[in-house]
Legacy VTK file of the C-alpha trace (Angstrom):
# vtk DataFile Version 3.0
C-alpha trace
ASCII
DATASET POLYDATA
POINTS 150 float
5.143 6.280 -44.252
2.901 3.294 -44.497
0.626 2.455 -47.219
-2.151 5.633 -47.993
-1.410 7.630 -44.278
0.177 10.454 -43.905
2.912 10.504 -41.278
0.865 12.970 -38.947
-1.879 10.355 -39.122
0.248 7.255 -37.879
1.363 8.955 -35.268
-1.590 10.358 -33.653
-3.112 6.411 -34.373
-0.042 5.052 -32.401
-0.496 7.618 -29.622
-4.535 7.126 -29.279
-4.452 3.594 -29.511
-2.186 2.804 -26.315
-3.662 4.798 -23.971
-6.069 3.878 -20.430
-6.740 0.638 -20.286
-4.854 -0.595 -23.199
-1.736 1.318 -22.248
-2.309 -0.729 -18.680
-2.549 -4.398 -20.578
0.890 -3.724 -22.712
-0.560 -4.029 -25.887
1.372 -1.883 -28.843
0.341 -0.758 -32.370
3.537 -1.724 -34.434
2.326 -1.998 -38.388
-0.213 0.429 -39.938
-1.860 0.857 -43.039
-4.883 2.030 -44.604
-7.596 0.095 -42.683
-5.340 -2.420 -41.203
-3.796 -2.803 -37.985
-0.875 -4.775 -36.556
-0.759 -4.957 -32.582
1.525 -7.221 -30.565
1.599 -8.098 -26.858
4.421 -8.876 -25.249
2.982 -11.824 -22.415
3.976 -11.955 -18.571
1.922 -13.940 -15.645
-0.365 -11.386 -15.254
-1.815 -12.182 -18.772
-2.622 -15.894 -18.141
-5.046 -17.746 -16.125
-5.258 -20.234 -13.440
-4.060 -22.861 -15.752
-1.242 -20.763 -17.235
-2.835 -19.908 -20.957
-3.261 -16.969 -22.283
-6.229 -15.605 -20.635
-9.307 -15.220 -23.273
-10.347 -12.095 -22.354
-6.743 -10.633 -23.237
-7.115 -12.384 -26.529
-10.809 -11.149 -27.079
-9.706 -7.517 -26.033
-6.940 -7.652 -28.741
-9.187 -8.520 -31.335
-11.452 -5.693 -30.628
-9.068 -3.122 -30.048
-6.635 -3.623 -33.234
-9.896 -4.085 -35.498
-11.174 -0.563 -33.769
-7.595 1.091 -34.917
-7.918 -0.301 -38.617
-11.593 0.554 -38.590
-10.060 4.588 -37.282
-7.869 4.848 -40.371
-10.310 4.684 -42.322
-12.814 7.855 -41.555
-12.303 11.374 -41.207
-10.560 12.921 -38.202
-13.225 13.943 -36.107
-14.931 10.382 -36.142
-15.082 7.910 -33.642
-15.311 4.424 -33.950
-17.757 2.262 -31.829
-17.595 -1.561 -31.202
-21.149 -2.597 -32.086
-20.910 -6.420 -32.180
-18.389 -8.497 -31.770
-17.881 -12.546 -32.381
-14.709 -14.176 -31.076
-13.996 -18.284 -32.237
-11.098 -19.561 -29.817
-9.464 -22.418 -32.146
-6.979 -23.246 -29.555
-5.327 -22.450 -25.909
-2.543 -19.450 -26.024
0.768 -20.141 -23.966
3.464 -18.713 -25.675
5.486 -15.572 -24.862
3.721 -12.868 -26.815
0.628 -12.378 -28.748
0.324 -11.020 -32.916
-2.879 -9.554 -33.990
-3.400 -8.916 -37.680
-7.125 -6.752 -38.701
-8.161 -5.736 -41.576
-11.691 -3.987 -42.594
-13.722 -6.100 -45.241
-16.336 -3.545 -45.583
-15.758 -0.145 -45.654
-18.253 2.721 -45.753
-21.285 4.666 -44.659
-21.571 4.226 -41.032
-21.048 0.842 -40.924
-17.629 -1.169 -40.890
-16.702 -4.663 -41.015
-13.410 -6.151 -39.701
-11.242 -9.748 -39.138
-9.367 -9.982 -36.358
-6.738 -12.919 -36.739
-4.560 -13.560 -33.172
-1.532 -15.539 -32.864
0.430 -17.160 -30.661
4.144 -16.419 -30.732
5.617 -20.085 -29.792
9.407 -20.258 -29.923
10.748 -19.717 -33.337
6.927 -19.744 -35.395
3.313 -18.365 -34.724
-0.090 -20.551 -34.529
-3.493 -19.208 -35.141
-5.170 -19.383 -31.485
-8.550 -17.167 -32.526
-10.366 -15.486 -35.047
-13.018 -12.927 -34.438
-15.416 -10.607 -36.860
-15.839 -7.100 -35.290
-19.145 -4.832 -36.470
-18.126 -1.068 -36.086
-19.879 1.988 -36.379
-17.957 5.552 -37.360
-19.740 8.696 -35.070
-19.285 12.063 -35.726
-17.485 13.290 -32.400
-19.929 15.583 -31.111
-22.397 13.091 -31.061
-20.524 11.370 -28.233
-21.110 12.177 -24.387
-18.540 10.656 -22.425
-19.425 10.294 -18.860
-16.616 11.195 -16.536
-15.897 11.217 -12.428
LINES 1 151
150 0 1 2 3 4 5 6 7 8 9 10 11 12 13 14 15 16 17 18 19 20 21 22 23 24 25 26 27 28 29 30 31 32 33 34 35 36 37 38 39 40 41 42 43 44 45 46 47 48 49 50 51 52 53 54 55 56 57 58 59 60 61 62 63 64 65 66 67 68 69 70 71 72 73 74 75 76 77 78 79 80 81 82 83 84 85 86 87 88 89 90 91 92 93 94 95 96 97 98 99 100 101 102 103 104 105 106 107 108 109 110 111 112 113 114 115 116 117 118 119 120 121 122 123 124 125 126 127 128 129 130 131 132 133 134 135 136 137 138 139 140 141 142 143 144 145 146 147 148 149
């Protein structure tokens, strides 16, 4: 059990949080605790762009997500959480062969939540910082939520 969730809690967060479009991308939950979030990506071509990096929008995406899933593990069951801003610094092109992002919530509480999404590039034998984002969340009630559907 990781660090203040309960075993029932983990696993419905590793279920939810590869699922749809995620799911489709590859990318996997792997370390949880309270209000942080490990997620790794393992990288093939259909990650990268026409000059072989690491495409920025798969980057950007990971950020977002993995802050979401700390951001979750922080509020009550029937909450959602809600990307509500989101600002993304690339420091340097992504090429290696799979992709670390670390989150973690700097301000908790109310409706309002504040993560840091760190992403980096797994490079042979080490890992380099490649981007760095701040993610503004917001925690809804579920039945406030209308999905549309097909």
């Amino acid at each position: 059990m990781e660090k203040g969730l309960s075993l029932k809690r983990i696993q419905f967060l590793k279920k939810d949080y590869s699922r749809g479009f995620i799911e489709d991308v590859g990318y996997k939950a792997v370390r949880y605790q309270k209000g942080y979030l490990e997620s790794r990506l393992k990288i093939y071509n259909r990650h990268r762009q026409q000059d072989h990096y690491i495409h920025a929008g798969v980057i950007a995406t990971m950020a977002d997500h993995t802050a979401g899933y700390a951001a979750f593990s922080l509020v009550p069951k029937d909450y959602r959480i809600l990307t509500i801003e989101f600002k993304i610094n690339f420091l340097r092109p992504a090429y290696g062969h799979a992709l670390i992002c670390r989150s973690k919530i700097l301000r908790e509480g109310g409706q309002i939540l504040v993560g840091e999404s760190e992403v980096f590039d797994r490079r042979g034998d080490g890992e380099e910082l490649v981007a760095k984002a701040i993610v503004t969340l917001r925690s809804v009630h579920q039945s406030k939520i209308k999905p549309v559907l097909d």
